[in-house]
N, C-alpha and C positions, 0 to 999 in steps of 0.2 A: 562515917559514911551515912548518907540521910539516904531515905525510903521513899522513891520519886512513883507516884500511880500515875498512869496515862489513858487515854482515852483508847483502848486496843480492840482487837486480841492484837501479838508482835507484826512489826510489819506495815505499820498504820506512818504517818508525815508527821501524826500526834508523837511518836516514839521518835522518831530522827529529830524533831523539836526539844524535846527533854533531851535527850541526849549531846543536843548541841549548848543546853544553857547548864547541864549537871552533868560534865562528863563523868567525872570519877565515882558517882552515887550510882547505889541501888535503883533498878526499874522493877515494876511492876502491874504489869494489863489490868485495864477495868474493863467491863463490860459496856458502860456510858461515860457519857459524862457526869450524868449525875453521880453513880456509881464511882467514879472517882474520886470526887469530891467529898462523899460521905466518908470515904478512906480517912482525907486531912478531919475531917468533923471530929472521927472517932478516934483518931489518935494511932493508927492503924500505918497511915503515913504520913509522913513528914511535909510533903508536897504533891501537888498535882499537875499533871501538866494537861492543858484542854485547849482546844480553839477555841478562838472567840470574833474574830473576823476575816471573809475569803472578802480579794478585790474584784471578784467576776460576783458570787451569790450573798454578799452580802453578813450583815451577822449573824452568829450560829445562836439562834436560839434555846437551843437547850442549854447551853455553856452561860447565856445571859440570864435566866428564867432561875439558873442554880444556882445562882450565883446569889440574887437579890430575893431566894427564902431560905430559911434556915440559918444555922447559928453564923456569924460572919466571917468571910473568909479575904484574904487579900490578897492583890498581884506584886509580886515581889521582883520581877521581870520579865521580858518579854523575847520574842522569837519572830523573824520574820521568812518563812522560806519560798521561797520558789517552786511553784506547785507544777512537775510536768508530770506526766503517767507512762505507765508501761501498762503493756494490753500483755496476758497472759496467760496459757494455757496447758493444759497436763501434757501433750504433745506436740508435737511441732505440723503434727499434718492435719490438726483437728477442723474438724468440719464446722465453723463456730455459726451458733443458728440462737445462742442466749449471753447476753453480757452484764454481768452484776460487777454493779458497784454499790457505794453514799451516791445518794440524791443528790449532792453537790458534787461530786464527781462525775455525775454523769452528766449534770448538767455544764462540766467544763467543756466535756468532749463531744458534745452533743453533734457537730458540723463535722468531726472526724469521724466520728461514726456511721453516720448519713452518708458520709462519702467512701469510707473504706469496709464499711459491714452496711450495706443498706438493706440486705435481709434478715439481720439480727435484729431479738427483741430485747429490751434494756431492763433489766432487774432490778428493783432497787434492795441493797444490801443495808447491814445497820454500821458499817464502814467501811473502807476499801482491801482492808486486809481478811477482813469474817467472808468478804468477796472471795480473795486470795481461798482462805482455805475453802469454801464453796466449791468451788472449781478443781481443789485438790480431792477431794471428797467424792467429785462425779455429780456434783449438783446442778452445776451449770458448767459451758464451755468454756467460757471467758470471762477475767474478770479487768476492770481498769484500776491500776493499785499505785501506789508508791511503789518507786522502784526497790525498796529497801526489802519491799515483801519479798522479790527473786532468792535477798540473800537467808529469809528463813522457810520458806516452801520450796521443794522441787519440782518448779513449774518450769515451761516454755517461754520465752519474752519473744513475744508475736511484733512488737511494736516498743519503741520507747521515744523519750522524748517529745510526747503526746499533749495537746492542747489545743484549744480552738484560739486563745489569747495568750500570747506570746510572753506578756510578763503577767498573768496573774500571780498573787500569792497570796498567803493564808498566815495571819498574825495570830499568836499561842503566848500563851499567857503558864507562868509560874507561880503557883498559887500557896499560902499555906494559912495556918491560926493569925489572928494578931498578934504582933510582937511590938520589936525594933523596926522602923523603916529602911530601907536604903537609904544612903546619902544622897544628896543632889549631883548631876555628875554636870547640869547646863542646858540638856537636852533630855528632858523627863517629859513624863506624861500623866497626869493624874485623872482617873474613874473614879464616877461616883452613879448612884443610881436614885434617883425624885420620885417621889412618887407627893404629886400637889393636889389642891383640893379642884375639883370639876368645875369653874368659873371662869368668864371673858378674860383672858388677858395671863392666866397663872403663867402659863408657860413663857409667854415673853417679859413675864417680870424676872424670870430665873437668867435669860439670857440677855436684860438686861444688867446684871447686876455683874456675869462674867465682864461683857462690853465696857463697860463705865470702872474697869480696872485697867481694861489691855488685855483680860486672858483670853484667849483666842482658842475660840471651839474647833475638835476635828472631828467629832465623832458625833450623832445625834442619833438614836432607835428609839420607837415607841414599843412598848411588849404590854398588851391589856393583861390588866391584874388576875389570877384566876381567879378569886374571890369577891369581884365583884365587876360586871357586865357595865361594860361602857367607861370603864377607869381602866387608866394605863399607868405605868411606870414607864420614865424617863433613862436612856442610860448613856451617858456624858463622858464623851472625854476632853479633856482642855489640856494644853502644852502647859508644861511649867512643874513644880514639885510644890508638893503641899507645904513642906517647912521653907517657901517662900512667901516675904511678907504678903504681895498682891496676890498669890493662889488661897494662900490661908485667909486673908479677908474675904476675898469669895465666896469661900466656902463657909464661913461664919455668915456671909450675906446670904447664901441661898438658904443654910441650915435653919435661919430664922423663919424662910418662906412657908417652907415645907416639911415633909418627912425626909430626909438622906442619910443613903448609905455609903459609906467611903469604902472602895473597891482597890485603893492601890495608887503610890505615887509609884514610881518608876526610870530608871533609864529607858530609851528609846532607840529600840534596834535600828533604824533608820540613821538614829544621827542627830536627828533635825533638832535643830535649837531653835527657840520662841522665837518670833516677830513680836516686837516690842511699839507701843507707838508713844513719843514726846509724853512724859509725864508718867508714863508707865510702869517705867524700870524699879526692880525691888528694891535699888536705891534711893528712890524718888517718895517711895512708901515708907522706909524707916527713916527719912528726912523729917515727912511729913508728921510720923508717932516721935519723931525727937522732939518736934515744935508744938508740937501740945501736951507733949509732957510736961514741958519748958512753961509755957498757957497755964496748966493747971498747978503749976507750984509755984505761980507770979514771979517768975523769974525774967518775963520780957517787958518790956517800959510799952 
């Protein structure tokens, strides 16, 4: 049984995500992300599980920023859920005048609460479950949580089923030391993180080099370095699995450009397999290393 840290306290979408990709393992609350993370660092635990992108707010920077310092760490699979909320409260007749959530939580339910608490002020929490217990504590009224938090506080569900976007949702990532990869299953995803030198053009010679294979970009974030004003890192995701021939030449083409860091091939909760275009195919690529194999040991007339 492996030792799974989550982004918590219990009660968090971060803990129903681990618990959907490691059911039969060990959990355990971190207080951050980062904080989780340093868990897998120090041997402490075996894995982590974090966000790492909502479809309503975007990338979770703290999840991206911990990811690309310190010793490396990898995504070994992924989670994709459906983010709705329950609004909750210590009793059922409370007079609700404070609502704490995460900053991205509240920014999901921003037009339900405008319309259904339009005299309440918005809290922001350092997650949606720290919310939960807030609220069980007498801190604040209400909090907007994962519904998972009802099953470990004994609170009120004011509201469920909560969202201003009907299909948002939040991709979570399962992280541990480097190892063993996963296998390719068809439909993988490979991160990496750039960090290039400050000059015209750096960046679109990295996305030239995916282009000019067929790997087809889905993800693109700038995050400025904190070590130095006016530089960014780059955080990339491309369709495809690294132990394929066109994704592993890319990544030898970009590695050449820049600094990179490999974050993780993976399955893809979604499903989705590459689009591919004429010439592309990782077929088409060990064709091409067979005929110059072939070239350099004069074996073709």
């Amino acid at each position: 049984m492996l030792r799974i840290a989550y982004f918590g306290p219990q009660g968090t979408f971060t803990e129903q995500a681990a618990r959907e990709m490691a059911p039969q393992d060990e959990f355990v609350a971190a207080d951050s992300v980062s904080a989780a993370l340093t868990t897998v660092r120090d041997g402490v635990a075996d894995a982590a599980c974090v966000p790492v992108e909502n479809s309503v707010e975007g990338a979770v920077a703290a999840t991206l920023d911990s990811l690309a310092a310190g010793d490396p760490l990898v995504a070994v699979a992924e989670s994709l859920l459906p983010i709705r909320f329950s609004v909750l409260t210590r009793e059922p007749d409370t007079e609700i005048r404070t609502v704490a959530s995460h900053p991205h939580a509240l920014a999901q339910v921003r037009e339900w609460l405008a319309t259904n608490l339009p005299e309440a002020r918005a809290v922001a929490a350092s997650s949606t479950a720290a919310a939960a217990v807030a609220v069980h504590d007498g801190e604040y009224d209400a909090a907007v949580a994962a519904p998972i938090a009802a099953r470990h506080y004994p609170l009120h569900v004011v509201a469920t089923d909560v969202a201003d976007v009907a299909d948002a949702r939040t991709r979570f990532l399962l992280v541990r030391q480097p190892g063993s990869l996963p296998d390719p299953t068809g439909a993988d995803r490979t991160s990496i993180v750039a960090v290039t030198t400050n000059r015209t053009g750096a960046l679109a010679g990295l996305l030239d080099e995916l282009a000019s294979r067929g790997v087809n970009l889905t993800r693109l974030d700038a995050r400025p370095r904190q070590d130095t004003f006016g530089e960014y890192r780059f955080f990339i995701d491309v369709e495809g699995h690294i132990a394929e021939p066109r994704v592993g030449e890319a990544m030898m083409a970009l590695q050449r450009r820049c600094d990179l860091r490999f974050l993780g091939s993976h399955g893809r909760a979604d499903g989705v397999r590459p689009t591919v275009g004429a010439g592309a195919d990782n077929d088409d690529f060990a064709a091409a290393a067979t005929w110059l194999a072939q070239v350099r040991a004069g074996k073709l007339a």
